[in-house]
N, C-alpha and C positions, 0 to 999 in steps of 0.2 A: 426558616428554610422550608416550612410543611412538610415537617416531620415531627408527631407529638412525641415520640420519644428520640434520646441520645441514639446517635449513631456514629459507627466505627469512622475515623478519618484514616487513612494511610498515607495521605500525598496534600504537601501544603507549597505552590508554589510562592515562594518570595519574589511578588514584583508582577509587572508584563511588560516586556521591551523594555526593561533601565539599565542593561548591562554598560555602562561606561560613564553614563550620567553623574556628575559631580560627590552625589552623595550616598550614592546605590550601595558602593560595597563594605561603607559602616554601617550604614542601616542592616544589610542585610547580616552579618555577622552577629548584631545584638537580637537578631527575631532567632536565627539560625540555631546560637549560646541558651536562648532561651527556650527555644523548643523541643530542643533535643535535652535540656534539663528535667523540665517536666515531664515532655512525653516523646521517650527514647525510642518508641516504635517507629513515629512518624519518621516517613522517608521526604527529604525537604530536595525543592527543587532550583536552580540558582537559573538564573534567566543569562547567564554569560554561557556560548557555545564553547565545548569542550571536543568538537570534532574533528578543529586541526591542531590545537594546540592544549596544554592541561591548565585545566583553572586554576587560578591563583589561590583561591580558598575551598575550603572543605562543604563537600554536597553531596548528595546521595546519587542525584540525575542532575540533568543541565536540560534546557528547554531551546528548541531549536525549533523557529518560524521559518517560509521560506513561499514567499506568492512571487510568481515569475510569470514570464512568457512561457509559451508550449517548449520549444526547441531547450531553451536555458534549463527548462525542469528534465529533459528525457535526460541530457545530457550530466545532470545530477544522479544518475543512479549510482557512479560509484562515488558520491560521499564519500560515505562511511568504510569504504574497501581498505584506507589507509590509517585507518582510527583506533589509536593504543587501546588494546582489548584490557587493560589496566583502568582503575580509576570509576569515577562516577558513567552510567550509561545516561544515552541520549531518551527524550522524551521527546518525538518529535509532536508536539501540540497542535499546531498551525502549517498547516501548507495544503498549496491551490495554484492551478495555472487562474488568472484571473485577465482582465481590464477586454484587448482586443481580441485575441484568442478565446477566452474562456466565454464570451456574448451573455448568454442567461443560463449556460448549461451546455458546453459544448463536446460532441467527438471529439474534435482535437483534443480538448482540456484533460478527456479522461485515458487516452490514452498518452499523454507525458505523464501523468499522474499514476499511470498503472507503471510503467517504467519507474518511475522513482520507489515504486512503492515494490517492485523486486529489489532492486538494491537493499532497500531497508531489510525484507525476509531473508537474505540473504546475508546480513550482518546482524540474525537477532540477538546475537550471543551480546552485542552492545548495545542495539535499541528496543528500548525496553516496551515502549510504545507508541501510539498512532494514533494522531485522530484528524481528520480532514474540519476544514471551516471554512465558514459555518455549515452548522447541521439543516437548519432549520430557517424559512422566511416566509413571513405573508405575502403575497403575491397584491397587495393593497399597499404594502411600505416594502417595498423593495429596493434598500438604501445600499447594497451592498450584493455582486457578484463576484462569483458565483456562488449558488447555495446549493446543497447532497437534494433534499426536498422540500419542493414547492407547496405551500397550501391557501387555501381560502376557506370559507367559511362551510362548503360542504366537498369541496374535492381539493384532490392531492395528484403529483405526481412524483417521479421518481427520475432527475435530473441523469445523463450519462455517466458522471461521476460515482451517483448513487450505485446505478448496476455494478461501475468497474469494482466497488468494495465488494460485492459481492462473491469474488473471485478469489477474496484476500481469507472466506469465513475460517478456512481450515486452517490456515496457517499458525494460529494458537498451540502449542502444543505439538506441533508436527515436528518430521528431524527434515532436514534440510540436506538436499545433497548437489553435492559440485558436478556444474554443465558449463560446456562449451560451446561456443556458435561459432564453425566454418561455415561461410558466406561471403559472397563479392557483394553481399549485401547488409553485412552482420552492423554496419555502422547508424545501420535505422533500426535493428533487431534489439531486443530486451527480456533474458529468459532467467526464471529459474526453474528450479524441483525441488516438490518433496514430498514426503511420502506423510500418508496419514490415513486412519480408522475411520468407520462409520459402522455402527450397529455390529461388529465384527470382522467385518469386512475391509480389507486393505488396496490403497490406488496409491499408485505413481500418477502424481499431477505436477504437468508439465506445461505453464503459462509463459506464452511468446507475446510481448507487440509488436506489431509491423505499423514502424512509425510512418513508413515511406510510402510514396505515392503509386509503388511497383507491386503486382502480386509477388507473390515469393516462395517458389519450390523449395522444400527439407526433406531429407532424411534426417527421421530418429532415431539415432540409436543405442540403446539402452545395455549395461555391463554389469555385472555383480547381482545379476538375481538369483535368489535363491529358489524360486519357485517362475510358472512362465506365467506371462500377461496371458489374458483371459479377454476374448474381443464381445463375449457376451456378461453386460455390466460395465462396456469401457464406453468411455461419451467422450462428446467434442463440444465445446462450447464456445460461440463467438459473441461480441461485442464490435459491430461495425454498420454502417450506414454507405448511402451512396454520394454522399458529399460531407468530408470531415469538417464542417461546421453547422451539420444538421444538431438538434435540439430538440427534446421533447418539451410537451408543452399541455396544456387544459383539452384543446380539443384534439390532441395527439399524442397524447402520452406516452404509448408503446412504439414509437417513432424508430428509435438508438434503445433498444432492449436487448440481454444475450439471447440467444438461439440455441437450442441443445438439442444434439444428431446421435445416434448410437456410430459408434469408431467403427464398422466392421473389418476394417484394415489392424485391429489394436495387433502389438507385437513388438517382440524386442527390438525389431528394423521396421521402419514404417515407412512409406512416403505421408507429404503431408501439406498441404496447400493454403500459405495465408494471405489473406484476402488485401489490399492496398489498405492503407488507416483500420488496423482490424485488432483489436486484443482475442488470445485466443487461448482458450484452457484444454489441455487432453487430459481425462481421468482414465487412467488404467488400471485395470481389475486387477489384483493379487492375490496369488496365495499369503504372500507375507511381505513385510517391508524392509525387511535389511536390505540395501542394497546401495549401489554408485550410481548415481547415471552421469551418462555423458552425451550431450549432444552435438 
């Protein structure tokens, strides 16, 4: 593996894609017997999904794939909303809008993907973790769309998908708090909040998609602070282009990039304006994080 010494494993997934395959779940029970004998730390992963219904055998996490069209994936954020908080959690390993939607890196792709990807932040008490695929493709063997970033032999770029994770950094560790979306438009919308630290310093971040082809006026409004939003140190950050199947690319790389504004409006009511196909982050200053919000 190029590594000259031992290193720690914590996670041994049994299998990719065999959940139902003839001989999948004897196998997997003699690696399972066996590895939790020798080495009882390791958390084993079962490739059968445990999202709608509970596995038939004993696992730590379950692996859950899932490459769709744009629309199929927004409309996946609530998964997990109905998912016995009992039991092994999800590891969602694999998931991507791909084929016609997704082209080599698409807007569209990355906002369904940012939508699914609040549902998940919004149930991490069961998904344990995330990881988009693939990470990585030569831009000379390009066998497979869509990929986070591009490279060749001296330049790189950072696909729309790529930026939208960027939106997700905090969420590690953060508390998570329950929001609401009144809209005659809420059916293309995808929010959540949570509050989280940097350097000392406390924000209420509040990430919307505006899946739909309309702009789209909000009020936010924010409940249970215990100190007020602070509009110097509060930002606004978007992810949007002027046609949702633009793409970055070698000689356009910064094409579909986020954009970051100071909020001067920041406050516990806001108005707030998102843009047609647009992911969009507000960081708001705190004095501290306990709090509800609601929008």
């Amino acid at each position: 593996m190029g590594h000259p010494e031992p290193f720690p494993v914590k996670y041994v997934a049994i299998g990719n894609e065999d959940c139902g395959k003839k001989y999948y779940l004897g196998n997997y029970l003699k690696f399972y017997n066996a590895i939790r004998e020798s080495y009882p730390d390791i958390q084993m992963i079962s490739n059968c999904d445990g999202s709608s219904k509970p596995l038939d055998h004993p696992a730590d996490l379950y692996d859950f794939h899932v490459y769709t069209d744009s629309k199929t994936l927004f409309n996946m954020k609530g998964t997990f909303d109905k998912t016995s908080r009992t039991g092994p959690k999800a590891f969602v390993s694999e998931y991507a809008v791909w084929r016609t939607d997704a082209g080599r890196g698409s807007l569209l792709g990355s906002l369904a993907e940012a939508a699914f990807l609040t549902g998940l932040e919004k149930n991490s008490d069961i998904v344990q973790m995330a990881s988009y695929a693939p990470l990585f493709v030569n831009d000379n063997d390009q066998t497979w769309n869509p990929d986070a970033i591009v490279f060749n032999s001296w330049q790189q770029y950072g696909t729309p998908s790529y930026w939208m994770q960027k939106f997700f950094r905090e969420s590690s560790g953060a508390m998570i708090h329950p929001i609401t979306i009144s809209s005659s438009y809420s059916g293309s919308l995808a929010a959540s909040a949570i509050t989280w630290q940097d350097s000392g310093n406390s924000f209420l971040k509040v990430k919307i998609v505006n899946f739909g082809s309309d702009t789209v006026s909000l009020t936010i409004s924010v409940s249970g602070l215990q100190a007020s939003i602070n509009a110097l140190g509060s930002n606004a950050t978007v992810l949007t282009s002027s046609n949702v199947k633009d793409e970055n690319s070698f000689s356009n790389p910064n094409k579909v990039v986020p954009v970051t504004s100071q909020l001067r409006n920041a406050a516990e009511q806001m108005q707030v304006t998102l843009a047609a196909h647009s992911f969009s982050s507000f960081d708001l200053a705190l004095a501290q994080s306990e709090l509800v919000a609601e929008m």
